[in-house]
PLY file of the C-alpha trace (Angstrom):
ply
format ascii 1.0
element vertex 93
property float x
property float y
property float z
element edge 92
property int vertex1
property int vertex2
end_header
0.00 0.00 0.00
1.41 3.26 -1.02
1.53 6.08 2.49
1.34 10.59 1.93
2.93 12.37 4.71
3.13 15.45 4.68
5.43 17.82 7.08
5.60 21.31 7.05
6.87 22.10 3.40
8.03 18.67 2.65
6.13 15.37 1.98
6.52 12.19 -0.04
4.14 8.94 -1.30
5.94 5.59 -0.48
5.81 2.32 0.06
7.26 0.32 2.81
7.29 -3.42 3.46
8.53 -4.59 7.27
9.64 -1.24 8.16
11.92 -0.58 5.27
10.92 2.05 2.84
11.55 0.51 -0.36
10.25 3.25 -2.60
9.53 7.51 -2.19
8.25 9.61 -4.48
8.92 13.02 -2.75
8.14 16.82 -2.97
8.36 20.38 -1.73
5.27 23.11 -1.10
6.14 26.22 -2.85
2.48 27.24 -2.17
-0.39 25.85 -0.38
-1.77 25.07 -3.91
1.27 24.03 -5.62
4.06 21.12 -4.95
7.26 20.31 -6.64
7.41 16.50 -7.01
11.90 16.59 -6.74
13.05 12.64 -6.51
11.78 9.32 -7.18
13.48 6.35 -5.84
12.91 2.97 -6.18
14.71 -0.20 -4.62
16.79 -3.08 -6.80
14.03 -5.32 -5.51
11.15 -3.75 -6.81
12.79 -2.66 -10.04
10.46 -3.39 -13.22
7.44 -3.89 -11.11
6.21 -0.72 -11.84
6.69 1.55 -8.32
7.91 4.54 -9.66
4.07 4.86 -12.20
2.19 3.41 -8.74
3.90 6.51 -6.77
2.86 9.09 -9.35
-0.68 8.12 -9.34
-1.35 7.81 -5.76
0.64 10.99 -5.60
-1.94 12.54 -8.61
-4.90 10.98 -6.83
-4.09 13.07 -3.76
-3.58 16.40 -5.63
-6.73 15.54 -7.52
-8.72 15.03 -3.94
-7.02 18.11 -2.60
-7.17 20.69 -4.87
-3.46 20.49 -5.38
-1.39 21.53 -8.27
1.99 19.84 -9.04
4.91 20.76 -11.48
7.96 18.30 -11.37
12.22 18.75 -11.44
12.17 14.59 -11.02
12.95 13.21 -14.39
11.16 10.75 -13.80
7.75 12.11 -12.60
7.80 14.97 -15.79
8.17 12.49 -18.01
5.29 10.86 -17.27
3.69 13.45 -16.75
4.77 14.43 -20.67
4.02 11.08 -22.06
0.23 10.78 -20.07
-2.66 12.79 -21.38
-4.68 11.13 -18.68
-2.70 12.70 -15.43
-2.05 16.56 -16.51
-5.06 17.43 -15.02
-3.15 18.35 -12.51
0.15 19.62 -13.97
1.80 23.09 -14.32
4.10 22.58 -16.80
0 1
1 2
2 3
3 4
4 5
5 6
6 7
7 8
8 9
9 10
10 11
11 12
12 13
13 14
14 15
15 16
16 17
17 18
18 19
19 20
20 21
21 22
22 23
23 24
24 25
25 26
26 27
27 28
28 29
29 30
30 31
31 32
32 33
33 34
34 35
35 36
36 37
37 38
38 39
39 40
40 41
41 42
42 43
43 44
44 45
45 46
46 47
47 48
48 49
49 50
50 51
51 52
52 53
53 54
54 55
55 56
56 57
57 58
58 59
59 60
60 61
61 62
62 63
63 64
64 65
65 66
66 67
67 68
68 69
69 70
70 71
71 72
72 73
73 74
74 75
75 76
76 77
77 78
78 79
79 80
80 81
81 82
82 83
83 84
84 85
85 86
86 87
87 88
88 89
89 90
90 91
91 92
């Protein structure tokens, strides 16, 4: 199951398994209507299983349900967010 937290201007959607956190997808506030999604990691064991694209939409689903914009410097999460009609609802490019 993928977690949000949230802390002062700072949060991140992950996943742990036994305590270890295994996978992050994390950003900074700028505004209280706008995030910066900056990294994406992902752990050797969960390579190819698709993490990094689970991150991003539980990440979207929570910008979607709060009103939230989001605009990305994580390679990762812009180009996604560049190859997916489906998610730039919520996208300041």
């Amino acid at each position: 199951m993928i977690t949000h937290e949230e802390t002062g201007n700072h949060g991140a959607c992950f996943y742990e398994r036994d305590g270890d956190r295994l996978a992050a997808m994390t950003y900074s506030r700028t505004t209280p209507t706008l995030i910066i999604i900056d990294h994406t990691e992902v752990s050797e064991v969960l390579k190819g299983q698709g993490m990094g694209r689970q991150l991003l939409d539980a990440l979207v689903a929570w910008a979607r349900e709060t009103g939230t914009k989001v605009t990305a410097t994580c390679p990762y999460a812009l180009g996604q967010f560049r190859k997916d009609e489906s998610i730039r609802d919520v996208f300041v490019g």
